[in-house]
Residue frames as qw, qx, qy, qz and C-alpha x, y, z in Angstrom:
[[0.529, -0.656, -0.503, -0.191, -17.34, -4.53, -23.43],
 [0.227, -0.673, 0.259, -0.654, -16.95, -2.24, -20.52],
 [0.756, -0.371, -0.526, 0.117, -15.52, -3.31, -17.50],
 [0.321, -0.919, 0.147, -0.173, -14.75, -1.03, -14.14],
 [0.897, -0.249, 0.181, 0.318, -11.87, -3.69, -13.65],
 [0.657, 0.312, 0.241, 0.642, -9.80, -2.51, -16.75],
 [0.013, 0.875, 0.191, 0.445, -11.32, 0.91, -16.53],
 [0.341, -0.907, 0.248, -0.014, -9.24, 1.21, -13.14],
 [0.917, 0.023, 0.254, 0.305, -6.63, -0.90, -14.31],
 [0.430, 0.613, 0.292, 0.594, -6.01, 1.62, -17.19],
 [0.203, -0.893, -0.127, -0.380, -6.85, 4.76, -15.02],
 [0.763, -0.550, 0.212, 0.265, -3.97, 3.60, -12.15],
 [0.703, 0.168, 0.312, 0.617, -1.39, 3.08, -15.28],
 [0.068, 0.739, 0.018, 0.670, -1.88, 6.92, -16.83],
 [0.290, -0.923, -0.072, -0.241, -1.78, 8.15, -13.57],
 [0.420, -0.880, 0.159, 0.155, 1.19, 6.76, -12.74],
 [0.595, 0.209, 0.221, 0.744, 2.88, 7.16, -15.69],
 [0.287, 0.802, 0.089, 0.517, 2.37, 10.55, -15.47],
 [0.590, -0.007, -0.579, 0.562, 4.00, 10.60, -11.77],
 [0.287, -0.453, -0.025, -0.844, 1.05, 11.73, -10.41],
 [0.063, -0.133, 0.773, -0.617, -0.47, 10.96, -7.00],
 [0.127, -0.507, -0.806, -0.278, -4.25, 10.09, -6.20],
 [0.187, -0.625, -0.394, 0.647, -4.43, 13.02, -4.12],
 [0.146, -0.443, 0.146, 0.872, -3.29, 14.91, -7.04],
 [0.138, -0.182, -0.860, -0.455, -5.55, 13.47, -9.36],
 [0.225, -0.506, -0.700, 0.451, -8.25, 13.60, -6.79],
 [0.014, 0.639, 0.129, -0.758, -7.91, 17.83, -6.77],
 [0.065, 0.023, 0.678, 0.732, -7.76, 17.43, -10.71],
 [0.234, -0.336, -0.873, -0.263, -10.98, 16.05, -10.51],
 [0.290, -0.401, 0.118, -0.861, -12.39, 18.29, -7.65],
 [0.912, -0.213, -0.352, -0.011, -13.20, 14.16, -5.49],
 [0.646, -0.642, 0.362, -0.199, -11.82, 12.98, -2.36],
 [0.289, 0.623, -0.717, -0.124, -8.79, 10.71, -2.87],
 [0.409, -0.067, 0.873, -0.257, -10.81, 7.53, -1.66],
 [0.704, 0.588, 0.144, -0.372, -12.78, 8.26, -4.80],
 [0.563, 0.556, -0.593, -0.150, -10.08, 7.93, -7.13],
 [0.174, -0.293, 0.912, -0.230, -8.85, 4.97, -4.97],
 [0.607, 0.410, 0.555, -0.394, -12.60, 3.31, -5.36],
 [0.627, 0.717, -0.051, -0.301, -12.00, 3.88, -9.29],
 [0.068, 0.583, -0.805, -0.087, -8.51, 2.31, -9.38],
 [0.145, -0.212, 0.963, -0.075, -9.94, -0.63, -7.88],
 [0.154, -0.070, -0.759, -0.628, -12.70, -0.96, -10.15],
 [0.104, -0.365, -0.862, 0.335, -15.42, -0.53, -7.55],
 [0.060, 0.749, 0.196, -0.629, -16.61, 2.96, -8.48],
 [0.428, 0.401, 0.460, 0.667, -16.75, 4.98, -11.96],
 [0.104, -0.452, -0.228, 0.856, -17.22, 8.56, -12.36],
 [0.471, 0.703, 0.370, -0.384, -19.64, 11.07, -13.78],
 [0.609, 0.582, 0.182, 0.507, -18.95, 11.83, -18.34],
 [0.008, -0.949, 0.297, -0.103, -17.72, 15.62, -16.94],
 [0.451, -0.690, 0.544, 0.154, -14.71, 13.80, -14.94],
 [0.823, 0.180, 0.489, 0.226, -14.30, 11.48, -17.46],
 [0.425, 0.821, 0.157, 0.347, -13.73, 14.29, -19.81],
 [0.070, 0.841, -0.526, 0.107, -11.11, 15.96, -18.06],
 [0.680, -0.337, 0.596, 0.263, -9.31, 12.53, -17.00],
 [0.754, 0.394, 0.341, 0.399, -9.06, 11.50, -21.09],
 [0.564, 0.736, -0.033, 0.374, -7.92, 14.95, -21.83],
 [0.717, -0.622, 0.307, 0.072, -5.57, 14.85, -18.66],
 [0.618, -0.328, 0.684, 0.207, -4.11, 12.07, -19.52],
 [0.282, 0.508, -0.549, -0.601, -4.63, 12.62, -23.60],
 [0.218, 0.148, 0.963, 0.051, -6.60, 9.05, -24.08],
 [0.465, -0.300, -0.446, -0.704, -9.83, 8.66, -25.73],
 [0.654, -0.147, 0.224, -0.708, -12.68, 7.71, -23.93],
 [0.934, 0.233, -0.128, -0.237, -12.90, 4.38, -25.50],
 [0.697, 0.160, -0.691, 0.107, -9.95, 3.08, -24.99],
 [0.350, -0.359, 0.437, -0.747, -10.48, 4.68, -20.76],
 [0.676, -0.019, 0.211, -0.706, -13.30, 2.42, -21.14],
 [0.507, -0.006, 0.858, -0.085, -12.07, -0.54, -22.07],
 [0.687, 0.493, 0.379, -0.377, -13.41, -0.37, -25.73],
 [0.893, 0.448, -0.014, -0.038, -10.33, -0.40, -27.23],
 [0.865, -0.369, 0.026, 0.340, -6.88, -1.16, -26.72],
 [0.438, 0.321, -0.014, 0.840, -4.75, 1.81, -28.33],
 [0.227, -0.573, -0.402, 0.677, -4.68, 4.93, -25.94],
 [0.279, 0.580, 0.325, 0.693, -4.96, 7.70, -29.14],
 [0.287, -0.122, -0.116, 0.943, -4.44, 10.71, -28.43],
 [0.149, 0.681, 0.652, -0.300, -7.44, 13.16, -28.76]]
């Protein structure tokens, strides 16, 4: 089940394992860096386009982004 909790939980962790800022993430995304900050902390989600470039960013599926399952897999 989908939760925005895990979903920024998960979305904080890739970003910084890849040793990437929220600013820089942010410009990834073409969002203000209080957006991605609002999505870390599980208060906010974003539109299927940004979702699509964060999973293939950060190589994850969608599903496990989302909290639907619990291996990252590669795309």
């Amino acid at each position: 089940m989908f939760h925005k909790d895990l979903y920024g939980l998960r979305l904080k962790r890739l970003r910084k394992e890849a040793g990437e800022t929220q600013a820089e993430l942010a410009a990834l995304l073409g969002v203000k860096p209080n957006q991605v900050v609002e999505m870390e902390n599980g208060r906010k989600t974003t539109t299927f386009e940004k979702l699509v470039l964060i999973c293939q960013h950060y190589q994850v599926s969608a599903d496990y982004l989302l909290g639907l399952i619990d291996e990252p897999r590669a795309l």
